[in-house]
RODO-2510 file (C-alpha; in nm, 4 decimals, decimal comma):
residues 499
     n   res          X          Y          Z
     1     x     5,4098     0,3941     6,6925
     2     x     5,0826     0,6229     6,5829
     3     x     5,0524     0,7825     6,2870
     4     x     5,2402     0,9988     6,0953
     5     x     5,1685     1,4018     6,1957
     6     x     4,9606     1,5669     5,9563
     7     x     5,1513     1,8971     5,7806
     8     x     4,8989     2,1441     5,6528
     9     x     5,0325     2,1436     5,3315
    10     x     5,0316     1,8990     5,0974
    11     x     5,2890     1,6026     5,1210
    12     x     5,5236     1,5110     4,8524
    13     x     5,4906     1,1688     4,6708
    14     x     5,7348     0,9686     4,7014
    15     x     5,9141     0,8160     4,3450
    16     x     5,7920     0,4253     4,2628
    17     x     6,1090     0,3255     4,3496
    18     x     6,2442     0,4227     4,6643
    19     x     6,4899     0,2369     4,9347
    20     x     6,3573     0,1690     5,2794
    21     x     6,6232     0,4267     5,4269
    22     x     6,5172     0,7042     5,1953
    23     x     6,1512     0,6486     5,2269
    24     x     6,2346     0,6860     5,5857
    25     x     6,4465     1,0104     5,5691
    26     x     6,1682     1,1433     5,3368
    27     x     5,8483     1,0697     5,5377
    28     x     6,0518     1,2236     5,8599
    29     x     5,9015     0,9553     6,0712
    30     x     6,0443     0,8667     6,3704
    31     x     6,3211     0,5838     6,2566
    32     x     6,1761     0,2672     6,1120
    33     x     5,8159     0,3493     6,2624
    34     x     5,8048     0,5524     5,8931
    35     x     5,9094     0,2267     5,6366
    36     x     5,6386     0,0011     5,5296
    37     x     5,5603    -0,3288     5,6377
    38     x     5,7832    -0,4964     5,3647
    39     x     6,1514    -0,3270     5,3093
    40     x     6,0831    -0,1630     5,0068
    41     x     5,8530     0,0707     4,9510
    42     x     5,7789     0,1121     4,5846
    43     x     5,4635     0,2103     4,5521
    44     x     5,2857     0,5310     4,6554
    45     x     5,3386     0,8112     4,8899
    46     x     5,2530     0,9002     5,2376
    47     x     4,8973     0,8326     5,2927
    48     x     4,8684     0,6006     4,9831
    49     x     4,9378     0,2445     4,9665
    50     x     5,2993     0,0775     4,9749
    51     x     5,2960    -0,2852     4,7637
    52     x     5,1574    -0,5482     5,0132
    53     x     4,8190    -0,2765     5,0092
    54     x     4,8347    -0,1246     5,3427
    55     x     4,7999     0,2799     5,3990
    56     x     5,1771     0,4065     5,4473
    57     x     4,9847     0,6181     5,7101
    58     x     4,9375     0,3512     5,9004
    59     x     5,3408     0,2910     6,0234
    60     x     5,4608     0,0106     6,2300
    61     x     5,7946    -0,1005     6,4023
    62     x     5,9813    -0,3052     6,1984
    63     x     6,0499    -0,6061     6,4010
    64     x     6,1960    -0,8549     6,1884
    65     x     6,3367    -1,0181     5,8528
    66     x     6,1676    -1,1657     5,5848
    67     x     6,3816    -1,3556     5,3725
    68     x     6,1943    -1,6119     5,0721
    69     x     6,2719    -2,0091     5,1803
    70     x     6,5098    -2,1413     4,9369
    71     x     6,4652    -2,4856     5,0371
    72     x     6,0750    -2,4551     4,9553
    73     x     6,1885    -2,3726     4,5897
    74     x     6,3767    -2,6812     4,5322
    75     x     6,2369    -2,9513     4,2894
    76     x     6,5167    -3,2152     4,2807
    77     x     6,8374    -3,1993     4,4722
    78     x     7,0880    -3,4814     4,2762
    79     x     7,2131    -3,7921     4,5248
    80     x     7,5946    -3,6452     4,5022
    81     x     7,4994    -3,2901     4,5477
    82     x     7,2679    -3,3117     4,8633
    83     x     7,5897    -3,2435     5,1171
    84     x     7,6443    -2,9539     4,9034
    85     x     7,2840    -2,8517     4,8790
    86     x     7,2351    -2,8990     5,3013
    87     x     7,5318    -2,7156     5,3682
    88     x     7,4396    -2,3994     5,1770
    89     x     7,0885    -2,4015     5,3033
    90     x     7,2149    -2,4503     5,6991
    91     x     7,4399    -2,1558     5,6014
    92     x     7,1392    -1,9330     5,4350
    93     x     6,9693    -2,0292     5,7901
    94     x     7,2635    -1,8925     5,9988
    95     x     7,3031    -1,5788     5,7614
    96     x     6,9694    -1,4385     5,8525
    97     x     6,9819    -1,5516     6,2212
    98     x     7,3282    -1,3564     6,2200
    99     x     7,1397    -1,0710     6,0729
   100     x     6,8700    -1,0566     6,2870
   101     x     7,0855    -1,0566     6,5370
   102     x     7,2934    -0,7469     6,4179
   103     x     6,9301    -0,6131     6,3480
   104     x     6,8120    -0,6488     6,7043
   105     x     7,1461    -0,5494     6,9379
   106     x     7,1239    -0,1833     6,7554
   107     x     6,7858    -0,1109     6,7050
   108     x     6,7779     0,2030     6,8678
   109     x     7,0971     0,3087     6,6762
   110     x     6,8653     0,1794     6,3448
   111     x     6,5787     0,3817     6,4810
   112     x     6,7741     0,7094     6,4646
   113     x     6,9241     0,6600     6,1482
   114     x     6,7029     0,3853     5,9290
   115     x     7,0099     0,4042     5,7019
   116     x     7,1513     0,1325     5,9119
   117     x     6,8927    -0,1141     5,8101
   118     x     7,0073    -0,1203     5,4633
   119     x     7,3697    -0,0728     5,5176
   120     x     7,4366    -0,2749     5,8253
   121     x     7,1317    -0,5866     5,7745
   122     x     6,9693    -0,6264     5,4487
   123     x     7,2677    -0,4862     5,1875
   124     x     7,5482    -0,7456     5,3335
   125     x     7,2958    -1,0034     5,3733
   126     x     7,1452    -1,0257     5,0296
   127     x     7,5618    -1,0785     4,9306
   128     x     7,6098    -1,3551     5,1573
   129     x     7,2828    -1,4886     5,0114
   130     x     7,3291    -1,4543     4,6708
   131     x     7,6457    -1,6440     4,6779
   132     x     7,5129    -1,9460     4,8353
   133     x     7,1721    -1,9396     4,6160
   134     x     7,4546    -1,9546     4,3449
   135     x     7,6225    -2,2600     4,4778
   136     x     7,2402    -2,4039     4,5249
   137     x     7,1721    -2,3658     4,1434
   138     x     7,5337    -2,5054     4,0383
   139     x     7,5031    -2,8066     4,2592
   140     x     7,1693    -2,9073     4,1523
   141     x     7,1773    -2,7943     3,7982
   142     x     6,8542    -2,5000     3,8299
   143     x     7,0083    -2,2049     3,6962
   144     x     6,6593    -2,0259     3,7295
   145     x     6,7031    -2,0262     4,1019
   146     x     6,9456    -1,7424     4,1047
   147     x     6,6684    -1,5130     3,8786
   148     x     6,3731    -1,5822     4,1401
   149     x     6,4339    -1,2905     4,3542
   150     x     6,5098    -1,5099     4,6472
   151     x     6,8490    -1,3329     4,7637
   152     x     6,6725    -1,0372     4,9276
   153     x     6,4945    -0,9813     5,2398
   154     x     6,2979    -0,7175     5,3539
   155     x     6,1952    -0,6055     5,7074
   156     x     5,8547    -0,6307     5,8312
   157     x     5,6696    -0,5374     6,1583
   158     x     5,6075    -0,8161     6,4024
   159     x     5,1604    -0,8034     6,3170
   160     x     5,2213    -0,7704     5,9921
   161     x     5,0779    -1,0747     5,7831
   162     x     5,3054    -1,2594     5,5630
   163     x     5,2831    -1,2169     5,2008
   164     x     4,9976    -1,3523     5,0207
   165     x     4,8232    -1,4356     5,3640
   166     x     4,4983    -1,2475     5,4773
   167     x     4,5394    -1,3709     5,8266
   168     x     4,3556    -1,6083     6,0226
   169     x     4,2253    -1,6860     6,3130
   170     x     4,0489    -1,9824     6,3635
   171     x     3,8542    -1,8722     6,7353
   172     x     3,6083    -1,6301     6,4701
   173     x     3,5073    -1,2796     6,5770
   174     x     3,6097    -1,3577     6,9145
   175     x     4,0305    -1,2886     6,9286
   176     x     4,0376    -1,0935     7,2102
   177     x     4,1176    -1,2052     7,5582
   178     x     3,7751    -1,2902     7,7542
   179     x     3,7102    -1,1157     8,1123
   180     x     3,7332    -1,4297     8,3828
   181     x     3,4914    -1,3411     8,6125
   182     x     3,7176    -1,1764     8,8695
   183     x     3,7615    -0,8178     8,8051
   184     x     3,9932    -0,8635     8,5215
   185     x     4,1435    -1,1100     8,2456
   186     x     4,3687    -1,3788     8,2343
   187     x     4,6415    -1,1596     8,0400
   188     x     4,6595    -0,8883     8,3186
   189     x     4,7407    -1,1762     8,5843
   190     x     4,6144    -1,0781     8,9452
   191     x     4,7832    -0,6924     8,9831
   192     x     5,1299    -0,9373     9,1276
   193     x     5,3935    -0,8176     8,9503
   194     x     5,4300    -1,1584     8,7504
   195     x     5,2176    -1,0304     8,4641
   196     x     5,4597    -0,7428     8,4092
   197     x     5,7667    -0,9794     8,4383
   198     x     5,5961    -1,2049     8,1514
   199     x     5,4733    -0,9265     7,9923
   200     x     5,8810    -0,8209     7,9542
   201     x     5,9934    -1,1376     7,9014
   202     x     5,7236    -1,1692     7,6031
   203     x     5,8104    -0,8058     7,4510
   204     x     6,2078    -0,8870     7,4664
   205     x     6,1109    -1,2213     7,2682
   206     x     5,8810    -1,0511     7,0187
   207     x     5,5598    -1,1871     7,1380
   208     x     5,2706    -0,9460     7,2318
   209     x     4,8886    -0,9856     7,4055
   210     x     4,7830    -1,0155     7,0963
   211     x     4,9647    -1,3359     7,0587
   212     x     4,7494    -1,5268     7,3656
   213     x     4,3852    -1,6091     7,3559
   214     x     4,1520    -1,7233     7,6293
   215     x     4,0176    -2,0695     7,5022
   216     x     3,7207    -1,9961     7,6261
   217     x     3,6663    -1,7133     7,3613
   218     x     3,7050    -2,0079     7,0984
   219     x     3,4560    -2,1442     6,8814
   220     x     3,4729    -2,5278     6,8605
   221     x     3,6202    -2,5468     6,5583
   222     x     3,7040    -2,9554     6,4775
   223     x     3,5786    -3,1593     6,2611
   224     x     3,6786    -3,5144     6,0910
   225     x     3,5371    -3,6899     5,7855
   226     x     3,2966    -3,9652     5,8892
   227     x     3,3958    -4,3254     5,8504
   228     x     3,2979    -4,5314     5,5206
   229     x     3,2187    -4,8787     5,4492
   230     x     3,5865    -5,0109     5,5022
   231     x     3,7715    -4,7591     5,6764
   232     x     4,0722    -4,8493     5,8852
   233     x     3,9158    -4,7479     6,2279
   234     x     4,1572    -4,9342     6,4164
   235     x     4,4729    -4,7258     6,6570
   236     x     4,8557    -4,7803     6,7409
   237     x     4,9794    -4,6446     7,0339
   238     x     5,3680    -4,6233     7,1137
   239     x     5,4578    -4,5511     7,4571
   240     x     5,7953    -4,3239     7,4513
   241     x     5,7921    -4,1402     7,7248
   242     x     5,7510    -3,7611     7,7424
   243     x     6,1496    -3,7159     7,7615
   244     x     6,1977    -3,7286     8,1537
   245     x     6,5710    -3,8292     8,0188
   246     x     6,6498    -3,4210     7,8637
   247     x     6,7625    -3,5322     7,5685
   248     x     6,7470    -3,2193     7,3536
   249     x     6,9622    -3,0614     7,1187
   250     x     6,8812    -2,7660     6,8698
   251     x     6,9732    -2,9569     6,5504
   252     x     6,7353    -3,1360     6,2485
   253     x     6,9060    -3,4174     6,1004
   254     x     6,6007    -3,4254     5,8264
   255     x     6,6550    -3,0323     5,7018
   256     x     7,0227    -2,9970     5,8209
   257     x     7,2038    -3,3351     5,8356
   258     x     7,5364    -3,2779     5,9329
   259     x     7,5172    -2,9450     6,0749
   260     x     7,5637    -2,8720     6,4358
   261     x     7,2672    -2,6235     6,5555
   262     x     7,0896    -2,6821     6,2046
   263     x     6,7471    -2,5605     6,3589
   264     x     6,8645    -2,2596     6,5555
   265     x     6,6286    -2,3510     6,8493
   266     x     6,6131    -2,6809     7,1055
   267     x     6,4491    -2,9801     7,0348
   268     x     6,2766    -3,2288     7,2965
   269     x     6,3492    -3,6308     7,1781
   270     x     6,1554    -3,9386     7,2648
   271     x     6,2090    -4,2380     7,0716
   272     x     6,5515    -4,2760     6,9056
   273     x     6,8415    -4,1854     7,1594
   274     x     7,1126    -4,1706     6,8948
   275     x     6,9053    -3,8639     6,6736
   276     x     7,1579    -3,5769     6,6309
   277     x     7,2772    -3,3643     6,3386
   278     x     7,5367    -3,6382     6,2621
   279     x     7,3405    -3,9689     6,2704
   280     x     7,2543    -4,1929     5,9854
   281     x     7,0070    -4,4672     5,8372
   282     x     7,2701    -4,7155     5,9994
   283     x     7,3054    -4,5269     6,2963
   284     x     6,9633    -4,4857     6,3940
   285     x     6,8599    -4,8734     6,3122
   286     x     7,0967    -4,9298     6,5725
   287     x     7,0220    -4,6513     6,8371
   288     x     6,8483    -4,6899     7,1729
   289     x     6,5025    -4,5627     7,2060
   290     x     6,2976    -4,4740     7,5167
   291     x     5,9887    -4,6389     7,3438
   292     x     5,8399    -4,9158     7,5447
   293     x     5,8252    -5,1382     7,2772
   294     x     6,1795    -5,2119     7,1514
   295     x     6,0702    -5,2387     6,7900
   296     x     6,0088    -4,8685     6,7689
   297     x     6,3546    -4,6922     6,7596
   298     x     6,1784    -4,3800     6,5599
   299     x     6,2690    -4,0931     6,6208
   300     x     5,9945    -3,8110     6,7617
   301     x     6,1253    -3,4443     6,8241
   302     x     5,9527    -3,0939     6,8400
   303     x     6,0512    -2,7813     6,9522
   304     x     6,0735    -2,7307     7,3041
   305     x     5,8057    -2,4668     7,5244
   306     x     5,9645    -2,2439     7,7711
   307     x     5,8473    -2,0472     8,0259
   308     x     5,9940    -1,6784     8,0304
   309     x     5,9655    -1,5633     8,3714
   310     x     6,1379    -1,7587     8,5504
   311     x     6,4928    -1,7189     8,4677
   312     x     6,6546    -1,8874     8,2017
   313     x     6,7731    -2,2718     8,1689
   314     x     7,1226    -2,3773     8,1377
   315     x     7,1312    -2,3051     7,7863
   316     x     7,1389    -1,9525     7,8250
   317     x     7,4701    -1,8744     7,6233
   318     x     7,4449    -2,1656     7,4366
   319     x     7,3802    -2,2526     7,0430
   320     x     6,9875    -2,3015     7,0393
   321     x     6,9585    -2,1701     7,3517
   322     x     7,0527    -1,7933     7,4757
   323     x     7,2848    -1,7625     7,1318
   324     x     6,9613    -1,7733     6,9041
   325     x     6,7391    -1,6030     7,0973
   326     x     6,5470    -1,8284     7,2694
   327     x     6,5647    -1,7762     7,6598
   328     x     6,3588    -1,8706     7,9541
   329     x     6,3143    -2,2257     8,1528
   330     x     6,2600    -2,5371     7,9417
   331     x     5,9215    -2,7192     8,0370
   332     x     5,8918    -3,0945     7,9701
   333     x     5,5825    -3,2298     7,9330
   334     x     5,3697    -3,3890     8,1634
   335     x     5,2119    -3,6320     7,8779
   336     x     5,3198    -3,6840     7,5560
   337     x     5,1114    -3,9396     7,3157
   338     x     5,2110    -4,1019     6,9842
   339     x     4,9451    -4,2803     6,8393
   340     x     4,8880    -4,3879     6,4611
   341     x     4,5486    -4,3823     6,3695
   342     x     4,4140    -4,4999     5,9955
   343     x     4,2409    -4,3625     5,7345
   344     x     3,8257    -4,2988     5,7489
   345     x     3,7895    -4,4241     5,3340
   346     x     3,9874    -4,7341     5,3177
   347     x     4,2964    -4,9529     5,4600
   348     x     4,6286    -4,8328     5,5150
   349     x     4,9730    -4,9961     5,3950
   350     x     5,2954    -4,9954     5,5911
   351     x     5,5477    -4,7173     5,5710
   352     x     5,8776    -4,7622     5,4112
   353     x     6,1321    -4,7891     5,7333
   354     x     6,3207    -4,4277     5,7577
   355     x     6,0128    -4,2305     5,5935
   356     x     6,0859    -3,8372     5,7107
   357     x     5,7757    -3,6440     5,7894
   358     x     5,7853    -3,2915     5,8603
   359     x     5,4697    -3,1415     5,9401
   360     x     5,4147    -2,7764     6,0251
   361     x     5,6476    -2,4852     5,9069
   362     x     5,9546    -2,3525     6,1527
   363     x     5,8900    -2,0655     5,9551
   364     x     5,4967    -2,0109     5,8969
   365     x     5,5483    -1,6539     6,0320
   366     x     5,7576    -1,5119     5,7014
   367     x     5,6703    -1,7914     5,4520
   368     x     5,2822    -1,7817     5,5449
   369     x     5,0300    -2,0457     5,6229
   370     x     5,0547    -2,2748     5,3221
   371     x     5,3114    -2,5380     5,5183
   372     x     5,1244    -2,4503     5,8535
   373     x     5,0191    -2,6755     6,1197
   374     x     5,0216    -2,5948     6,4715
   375     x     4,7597    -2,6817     6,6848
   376     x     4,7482    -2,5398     7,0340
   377     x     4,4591    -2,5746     7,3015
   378     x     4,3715    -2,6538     7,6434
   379     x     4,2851    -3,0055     7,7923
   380     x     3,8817    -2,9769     7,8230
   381     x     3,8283    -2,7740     7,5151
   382     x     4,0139    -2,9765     7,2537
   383     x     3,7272    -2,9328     7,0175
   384     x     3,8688    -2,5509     6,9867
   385     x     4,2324    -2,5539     6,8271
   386     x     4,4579    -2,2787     6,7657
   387     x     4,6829    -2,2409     6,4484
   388     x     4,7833    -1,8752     6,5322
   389     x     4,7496    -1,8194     6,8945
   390     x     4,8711    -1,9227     7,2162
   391     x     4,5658    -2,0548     7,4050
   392     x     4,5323    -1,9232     7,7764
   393     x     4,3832    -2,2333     8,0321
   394     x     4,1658    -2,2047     8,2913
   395     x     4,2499    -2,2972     8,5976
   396     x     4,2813    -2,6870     8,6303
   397     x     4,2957    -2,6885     8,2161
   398     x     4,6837    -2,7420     8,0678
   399     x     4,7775    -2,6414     7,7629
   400     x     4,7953    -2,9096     7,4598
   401     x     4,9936    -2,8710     7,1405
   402     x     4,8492    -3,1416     6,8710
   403     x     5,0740    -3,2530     6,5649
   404     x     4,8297    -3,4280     6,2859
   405     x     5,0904    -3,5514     6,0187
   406     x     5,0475    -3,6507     5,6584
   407     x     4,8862    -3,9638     5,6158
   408     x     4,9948    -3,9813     5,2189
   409     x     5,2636    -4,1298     5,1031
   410     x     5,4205    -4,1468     4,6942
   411     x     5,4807    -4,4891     4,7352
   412     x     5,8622    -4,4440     4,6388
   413     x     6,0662    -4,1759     4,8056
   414     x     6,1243    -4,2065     5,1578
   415     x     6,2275    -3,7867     5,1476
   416     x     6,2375    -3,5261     4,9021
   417     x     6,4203    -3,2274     4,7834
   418     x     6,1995    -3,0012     5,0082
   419     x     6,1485    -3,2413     5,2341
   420     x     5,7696    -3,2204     5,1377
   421     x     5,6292    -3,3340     4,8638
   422     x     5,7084    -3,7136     4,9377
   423     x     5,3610    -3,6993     5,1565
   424     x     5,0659    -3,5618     5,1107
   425     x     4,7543    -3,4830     5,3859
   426     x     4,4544    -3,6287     5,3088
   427     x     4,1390    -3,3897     5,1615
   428     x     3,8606    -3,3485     5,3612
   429     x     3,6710    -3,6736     5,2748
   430     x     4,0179    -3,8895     5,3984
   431     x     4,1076    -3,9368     5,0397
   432     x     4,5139    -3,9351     4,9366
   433     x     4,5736    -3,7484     4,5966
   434     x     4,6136    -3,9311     4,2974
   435     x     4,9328    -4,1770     4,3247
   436     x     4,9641    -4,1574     4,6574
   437     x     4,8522    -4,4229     4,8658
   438     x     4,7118    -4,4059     5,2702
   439     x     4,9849    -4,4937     5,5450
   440     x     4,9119    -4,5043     5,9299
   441     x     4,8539    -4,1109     6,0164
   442     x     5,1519    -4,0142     6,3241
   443     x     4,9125    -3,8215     6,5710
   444     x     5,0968    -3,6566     6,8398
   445     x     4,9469    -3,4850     7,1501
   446     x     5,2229    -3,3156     7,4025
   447     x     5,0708    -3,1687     7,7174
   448     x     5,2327    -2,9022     7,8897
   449     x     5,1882    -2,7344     8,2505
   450     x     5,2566    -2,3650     8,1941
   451     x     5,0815    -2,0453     8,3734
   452     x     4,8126    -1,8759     8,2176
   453     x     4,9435    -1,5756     8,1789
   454     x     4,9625    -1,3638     7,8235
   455     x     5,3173    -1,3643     7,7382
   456     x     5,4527    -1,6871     8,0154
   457     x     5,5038    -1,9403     7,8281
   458     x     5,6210    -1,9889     7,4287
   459     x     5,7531    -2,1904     7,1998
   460     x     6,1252    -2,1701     7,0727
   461     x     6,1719    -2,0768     6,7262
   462     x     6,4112    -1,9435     6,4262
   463     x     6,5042    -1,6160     6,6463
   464     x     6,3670    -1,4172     6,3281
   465     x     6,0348    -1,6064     6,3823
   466     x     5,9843    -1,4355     6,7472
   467     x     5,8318    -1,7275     6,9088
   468     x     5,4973    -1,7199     6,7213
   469     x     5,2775    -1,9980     6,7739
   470     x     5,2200    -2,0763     6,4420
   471     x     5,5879    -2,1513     6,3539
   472     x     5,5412    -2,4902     6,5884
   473     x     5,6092    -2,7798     6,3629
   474     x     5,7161    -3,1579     6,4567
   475     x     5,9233    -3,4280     6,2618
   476     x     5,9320    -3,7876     6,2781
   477     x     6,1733    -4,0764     6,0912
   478     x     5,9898    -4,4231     6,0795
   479     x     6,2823    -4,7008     6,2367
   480     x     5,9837    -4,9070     6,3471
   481     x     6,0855    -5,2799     6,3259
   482     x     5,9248    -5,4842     5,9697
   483     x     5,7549    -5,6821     6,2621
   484     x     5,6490    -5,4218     6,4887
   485     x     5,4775    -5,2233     6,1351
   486     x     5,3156    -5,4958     6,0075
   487     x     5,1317    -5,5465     6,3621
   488     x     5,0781    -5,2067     6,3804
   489     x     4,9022    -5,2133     6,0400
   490     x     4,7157    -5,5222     6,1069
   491     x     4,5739    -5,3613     6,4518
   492     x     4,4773    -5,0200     6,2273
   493     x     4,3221    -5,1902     5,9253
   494     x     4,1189    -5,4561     6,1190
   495     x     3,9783    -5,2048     6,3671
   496     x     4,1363    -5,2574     6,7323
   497     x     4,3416    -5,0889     6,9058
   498     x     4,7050    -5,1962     6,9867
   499     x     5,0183    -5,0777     7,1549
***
């Protein structure tokens, strides 16, 4: 949408406190084109600036909702109420995909009368919200949970920046898509008829050009802390396969135990062949695993990359699949690497067997960068890594996503309430925080052949979290053998390198 036509006379401020509908209705804009970037806009009039500081001139379409993480705002979660805790966060999860969905399937109807967005999306989904937050505070005894604000969402436009994040783009100045050479760019494809078929896919899916970046156009970027006098220079590699087998399923037995379609999108699995929504400490110990070494029955699992134009996979109407949004032909890698590297000040100690690491954020696009992880670039150029973008490969280049985990551990918990602050990442000399003490680092690097065309290939997500590249995330529960650690340990802290 453009900007709001000027009137010749002077426009009317609106009150401080105004409703997305009426500011809507007021402005006369064209549907949701005339609501700021965050649902309510409380501050200012037209022309002026609405509360996350942009000019209300400057009007986009609303594209999604932006609900605060609950589960981020959890300090302790009791042993007897974590069932009770994981249910009512799965359920906050499925309240705002089930509202995005209702958003989405009438958003011309909202367009034409921006009354619906409060009414039919944000008004009954701030009830259902504020009666499980509710539960959440009686189960684990904070009461101040239900007084943080974190039962409303808001509606934002799809390049809007999250709150409290300036943006950021790691490839500098250079963010556009670079000319190739050959009478036009990588985005535009060859004049085929493909490019326009990704280019829909991408826009039903929420992605845009904007989205994509030619590698090339990158700045190399990485850098790692030098070595001291007694690092632990030594590697671990496990060799698990790159999940030839399909095993996939769109739960996360670390956020969601117990809950069928916990994540909302699929999951690729190497490593433990028993991981579901359903499976236990016992359960796993005693799974398969596709790792070559028996000893390792961890379990590995990201979100899978699809390709959107070439029909969709077999999940189509399926939970995870078609039913959350996330459409288009599953890719499995052509490599996928798990290696566990040490730490460049000093040794490393083992990990405590069923340690959960999440690293990464399934939702970096509404909560912002602070959790944020992704890595994406092209084989040839992995000194230039993405966090924000999708890179676009030359020809003969794939395209790599990188998962760097935390190498930090508190020495006692082997999870935590928010399924965080158990592990730390190291600063940028190596060095753990205070009390927590260096573990082997889980370094994963998935490979992927996909086209190289803007908008041909993403990554699935949260439907809310329209496929952005810097929701990717990965997650990993240690059931290496005590044997099969300490070995692994040994080969990092005496400098070799073992599989």
């Amino acid at each position: 949408m453009g900007r709001i036509a000027r009137s010749p006379r002077k426009r009317p401020t609106l009150p401080r406190r105004m409703t997305l509908a009426a500011a809507a209705l007021i402005l006369g804009g064209g549907g949701l084109a005339a609501v700021n970037f965050y649902a309510s806009a409380s501050e200012g009039g037209a022309g002026g600036r609405g509360p996350s500081g942009h000019d209300m001139s400057q009007m986009r379409m609303l594209s999604t909702i932006d609900c605060p993480d609950v589960g981020n705002s959890l300090s302790t979660v009791p042993d007897a109420a974590k069932p009770r805790v994981d249910r009512q966060l799965a359920d906050l999860d499925t309240q705002i995909t089930d509202a995005y969905t209702e958003f989405a399937d009438n958003k011309d109807r909202i367009q034409r009368d921006p009354g619906l967005a409060d009414r039919m999306v944000l008004a009954p989904l701030k009830a259902k919200r504020t009666d499980s937050i509710g539960q959440i505070a009686d189960a684990t005894g904070q009461p101040d949970l239900t007084g943080k604000g974190l039962a409303a969402c808001s509606m934002r436009a799809a390049d809007a920046p999250a709150p409290g994040d300036q943006g950021s783009d790691p490839s500098g100045d250079r963010t556009g898509v670079q000319d190739d050479g050959q009478g036009g760019d990588q985005a535009s494809g060859q004049g085929d008829g493909q490019a326009v078929a990704a280019a829909s896919a991408a826009s039903a899916s929420g992605l845009s050009r904007r989205d994509f970046v030619d590698i090339r156009s990158v700045r190399p970027n990485v850098a790692a802390p030098a070595p001291r006098r007694g690092a632990s220079t030594g590697t671990f590699t496990s060799d698990c396969g790159r999940n030839q087998n399909g095993k996939r399923n769109p739960d996360n037995v670390i956020v969601a135990p117990g809950v069928s379609n916990g994540a909302h999108h699929m999951h690729d699995y190497v490593g433990n062949q028993a991981t579901d929504a359903f499976s236990s400490d016992g359960d796993l110990a005693r799974g398969g695993t596709s790792c070559r070494n028996q000893g390792d029955r961890s379990t590995y699992y990201w979100p899978v990359v699809r390709v959107l134009d070439q029909g969709n996979d077999v999940d189509a109407k399926a939970d995870g699949g078609g039913k959350d949004k996330n459409l288009g032909k599953i890719r499995t890698p052509v490599q996928a690497t798990i290696t566990f590297v040490g730490s460049p000040v000093g040794k490393v100690t083992a990990m405590p067997k069923f340690l959960r690491i999440i690293t990464g954020d399934a939702k970096a696009f509404t909560n912002g960068n602070a959790n944020a992880n992704a890595s994406w670039s092209c084989t040839g150029f992995e000194n230039r890594q993405l966090k924000d973008k999708y890179p676009l490969c030359p020809q003969g280049s794939n395209v790599v996503r990188t998962f760097k985990f935390q190498s930090c551990w508190d020495g006692k918990n082997t999870d935590s309430a928010n399924h965080r602050t158990h592990v730390a990442f190291a600063d940028k000399r190596g060095a753990c925080p205070a009390g927590f003490k260096a573990i082997p680092q889980l370094v994963q690097r998935i490979v992927y052949d996909v086209p190289a065309k803007a908008g041909a290939f993403a990554v699935d997500s949260f439907p809310e979290q329209l496929h952005k590249p810097v929701t990717d995330h990965g997650d990993f529960i240690d059931v290496f053998s005590d044997q099969l650690m300490g070995k692994a340990v040994n080969c990092i802290n005496t400098g070799r390198s073992c599989a």
